[in-house]
ROGU-533029 format. One record per residue (C-alpha): residue number from 1; x negated, y negated, z negated. Coordinates in nm, 4 decimals, padded with zeros to 6 digits. Last residue first. Layout:
BEGIN
SITE   num          x          y          z
SITE   NUM          X          Y          Z
...
// end
This chain:
BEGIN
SITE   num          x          y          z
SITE   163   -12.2373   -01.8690   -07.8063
SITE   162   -12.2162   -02.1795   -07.9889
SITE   161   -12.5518   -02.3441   -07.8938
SITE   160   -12.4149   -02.3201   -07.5455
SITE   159   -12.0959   -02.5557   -07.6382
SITE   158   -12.3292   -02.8676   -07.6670
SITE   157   -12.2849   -02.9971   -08.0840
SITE   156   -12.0872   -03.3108   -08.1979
SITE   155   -12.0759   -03.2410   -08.6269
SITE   154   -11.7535   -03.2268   -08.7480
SITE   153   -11.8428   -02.9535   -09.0055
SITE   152   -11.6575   -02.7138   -08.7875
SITE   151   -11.8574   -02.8054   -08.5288
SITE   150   -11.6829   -03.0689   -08.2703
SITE   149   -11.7878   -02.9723   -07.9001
SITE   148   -11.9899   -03.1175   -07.6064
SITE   147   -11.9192   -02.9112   -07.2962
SITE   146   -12.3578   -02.9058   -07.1288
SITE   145   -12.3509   -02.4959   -07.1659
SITE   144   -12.5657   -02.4134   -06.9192
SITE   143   -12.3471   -02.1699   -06.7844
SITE   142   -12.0913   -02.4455   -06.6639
SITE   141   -11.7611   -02.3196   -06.5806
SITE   140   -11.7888   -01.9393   -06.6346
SITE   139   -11.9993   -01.9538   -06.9412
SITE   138   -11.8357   -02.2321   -07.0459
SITE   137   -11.4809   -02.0145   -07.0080
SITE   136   -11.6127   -01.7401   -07.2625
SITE   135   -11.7664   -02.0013   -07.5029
SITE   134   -11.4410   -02.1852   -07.5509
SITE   133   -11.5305   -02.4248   -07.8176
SITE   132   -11.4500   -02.7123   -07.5861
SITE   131   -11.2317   -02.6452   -07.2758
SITE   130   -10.8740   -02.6201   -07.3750
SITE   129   -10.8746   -02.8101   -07.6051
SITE   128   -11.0459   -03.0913   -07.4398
SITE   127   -10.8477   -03.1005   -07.1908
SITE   126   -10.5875   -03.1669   -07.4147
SITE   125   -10.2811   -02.9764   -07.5840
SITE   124   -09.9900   -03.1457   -07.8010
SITE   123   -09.8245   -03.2420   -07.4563
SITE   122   -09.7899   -02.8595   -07.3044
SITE   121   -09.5222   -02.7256   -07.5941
SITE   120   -09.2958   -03.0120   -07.5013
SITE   119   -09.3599   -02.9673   -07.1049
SITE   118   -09.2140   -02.6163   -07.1441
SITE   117   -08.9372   -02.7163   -07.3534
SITE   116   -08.8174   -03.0212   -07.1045
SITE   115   -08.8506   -02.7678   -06.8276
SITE   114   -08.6501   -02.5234   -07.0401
SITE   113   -08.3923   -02.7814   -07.1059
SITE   112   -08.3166   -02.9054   -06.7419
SITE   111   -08.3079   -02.5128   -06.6631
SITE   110   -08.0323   -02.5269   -06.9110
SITE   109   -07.8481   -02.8500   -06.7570
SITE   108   -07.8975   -02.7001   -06.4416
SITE   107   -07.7127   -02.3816   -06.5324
SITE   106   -07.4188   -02.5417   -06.6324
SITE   105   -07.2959   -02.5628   -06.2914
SITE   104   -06.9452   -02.7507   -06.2679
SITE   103   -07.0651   -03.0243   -06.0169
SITE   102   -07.3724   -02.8097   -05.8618
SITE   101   -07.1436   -02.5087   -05.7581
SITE   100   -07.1573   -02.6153   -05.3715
SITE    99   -07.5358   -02.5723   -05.3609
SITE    98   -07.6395   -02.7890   -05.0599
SITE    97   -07.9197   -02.9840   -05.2548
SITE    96   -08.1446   -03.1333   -05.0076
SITE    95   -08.1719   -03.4950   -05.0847
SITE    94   -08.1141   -03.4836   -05.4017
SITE    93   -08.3460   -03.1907   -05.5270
SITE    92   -08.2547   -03.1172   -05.8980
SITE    91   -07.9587   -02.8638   -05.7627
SITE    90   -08.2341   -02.6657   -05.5512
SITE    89   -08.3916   -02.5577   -05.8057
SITE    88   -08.7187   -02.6777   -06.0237
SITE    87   -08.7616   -02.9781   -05.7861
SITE    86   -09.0896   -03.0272   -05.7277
SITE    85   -09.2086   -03.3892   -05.7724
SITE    84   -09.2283   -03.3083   -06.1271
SITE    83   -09.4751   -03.0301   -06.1037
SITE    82   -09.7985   -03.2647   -06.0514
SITE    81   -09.7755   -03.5466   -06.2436
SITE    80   -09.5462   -03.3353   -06.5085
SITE    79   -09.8630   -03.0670   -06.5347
SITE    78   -10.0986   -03.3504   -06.5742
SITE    77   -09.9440   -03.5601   -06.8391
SITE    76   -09.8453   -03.2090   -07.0375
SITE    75   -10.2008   -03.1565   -07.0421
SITE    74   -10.3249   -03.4783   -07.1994
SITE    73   -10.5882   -03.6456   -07.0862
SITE    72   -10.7336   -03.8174   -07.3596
SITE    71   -10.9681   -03.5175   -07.4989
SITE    70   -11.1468   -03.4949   -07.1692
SITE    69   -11.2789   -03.8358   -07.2353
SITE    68   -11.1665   -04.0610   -06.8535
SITE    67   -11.2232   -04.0884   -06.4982
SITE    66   -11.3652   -03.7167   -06.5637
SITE    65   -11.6185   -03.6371   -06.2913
SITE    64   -11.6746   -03.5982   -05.8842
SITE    63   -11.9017   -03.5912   -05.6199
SITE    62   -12.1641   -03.8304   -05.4522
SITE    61   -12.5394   -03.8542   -05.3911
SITE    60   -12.5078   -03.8115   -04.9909
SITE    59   -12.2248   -04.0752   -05.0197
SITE    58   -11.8605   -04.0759   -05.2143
SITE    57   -11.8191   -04.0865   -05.5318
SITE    56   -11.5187   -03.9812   -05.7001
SITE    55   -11.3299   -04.0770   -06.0344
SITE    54   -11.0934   -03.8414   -06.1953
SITE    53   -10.7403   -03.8443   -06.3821
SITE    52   -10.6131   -04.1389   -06.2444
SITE    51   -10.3171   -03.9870   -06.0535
SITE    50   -10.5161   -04.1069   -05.7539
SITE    49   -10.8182   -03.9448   -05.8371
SITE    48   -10.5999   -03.6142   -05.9031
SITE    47   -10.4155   -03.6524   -05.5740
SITE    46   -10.7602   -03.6823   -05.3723
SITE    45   -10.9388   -03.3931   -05.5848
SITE    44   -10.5907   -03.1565   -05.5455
SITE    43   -10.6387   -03.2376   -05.1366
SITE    42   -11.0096   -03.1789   -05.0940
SITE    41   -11.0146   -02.8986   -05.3489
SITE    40   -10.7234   -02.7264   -05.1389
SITE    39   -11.0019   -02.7976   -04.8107
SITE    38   -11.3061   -02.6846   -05.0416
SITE    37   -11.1362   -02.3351   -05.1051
SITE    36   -11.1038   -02.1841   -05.4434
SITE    35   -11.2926   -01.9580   -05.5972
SITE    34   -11.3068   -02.1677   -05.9228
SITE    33   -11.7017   -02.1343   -05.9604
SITE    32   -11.8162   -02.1861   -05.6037
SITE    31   -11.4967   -02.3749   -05.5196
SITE    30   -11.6013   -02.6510   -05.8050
SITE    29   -12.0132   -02.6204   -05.6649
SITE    28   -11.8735   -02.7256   -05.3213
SITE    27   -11.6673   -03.0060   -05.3958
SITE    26   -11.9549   -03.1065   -05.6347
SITE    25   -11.9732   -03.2484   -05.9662
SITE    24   -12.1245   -03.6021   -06.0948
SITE    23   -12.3093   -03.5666   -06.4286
SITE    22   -12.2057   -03.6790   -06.7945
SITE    21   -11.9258   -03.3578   -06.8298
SITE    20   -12.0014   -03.0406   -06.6775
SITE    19   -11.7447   -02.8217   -06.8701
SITE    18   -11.4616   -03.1380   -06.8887
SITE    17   -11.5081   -03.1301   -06.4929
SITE    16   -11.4560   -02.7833   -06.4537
SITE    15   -11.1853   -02.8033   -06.6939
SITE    14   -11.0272   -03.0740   -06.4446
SITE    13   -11.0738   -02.8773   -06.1194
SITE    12   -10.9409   -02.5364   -06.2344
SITE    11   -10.6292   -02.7575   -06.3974
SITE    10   -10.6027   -02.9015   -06.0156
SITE     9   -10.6151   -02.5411   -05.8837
SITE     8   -10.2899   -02.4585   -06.0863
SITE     7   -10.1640   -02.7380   -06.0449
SITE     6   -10.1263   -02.7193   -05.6425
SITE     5   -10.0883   -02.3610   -05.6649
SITE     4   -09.7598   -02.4075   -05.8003
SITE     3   -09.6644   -02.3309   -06.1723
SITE     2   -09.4188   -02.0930   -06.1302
SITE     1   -09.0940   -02.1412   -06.4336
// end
């Protein structure tokens, strides 16, 4: 299974967000630190905010943040958001599916499966997880180290007093 670009950016966008969280982000400052280009941002931003999964501001003053705690969105959530409206072969699109083997196929039922798998192993994991008590990717993602983080004692603690 390829993840397309699409998610792939949007998970750049999201842990960027969970990095800098409490302030709006930037377009510009997400491309800066994701290398990606503002007019993908633009798009994945839009489709995210939509989805529910960020807020924006628009206005001199404006930008971007977490419509909700990093540790409630759930990665599985995002990835089936985003990958589900792609079919994983041509036999799961309807409209276009020309393959003449799709009736007797077994194959679909196993790619069926491994899609079901791959979510499966995705749902347990949270932004959060992915983004808190990662010193190597706040140093990337926000340098200042604003990610606020569990201690192993429980404790809330800002991820740069952990590198």
């Amino acid at each position: 299974m390829r993840v397309t670009k699409r998610t792939n950016i949007a998970m750049r966008v999201l842990m960027f967000c969970a990095g800098n969280p409490g302030r709006l982000v930037t377009k510009h400052e997400i491309a800066g630190r994701c290398n990606a280009s503002e007019n993908h941002l633009a798009q994945v931003i839009n489709q995210l905010a939509q989805l529910g999964f960020l807020s924006t501001q628009r206005g001199r003053n404006g930008g971007l943040m977490l419509a909700r705690p990093a540790g409630n969105i759930v990665i599985g959530d995002v990835f089936r958001a985003l990958e589900a409206p792609v079919p994983l072969a041509e036999c799961f699109a309807d409209a276009d599916n020309t393959c003449p083997l799709t009736g007797a196929c077994r194959l679909r039922d196993a790619l069926g499966q491994a899609a079901q798998a791959f979510y499966a192993t995705l749902d347990p994991i949270t932004l959060e997880d992915l983004v808190c008590d990662n010193a190597d990717l706040m140093t990337i993602l926000a340098p200042s180290g604003t990610c606020r983080a569990k201690s192993d004692a429980g404790v809330l603690v800002n991820a740069g007093d952990l590198l």
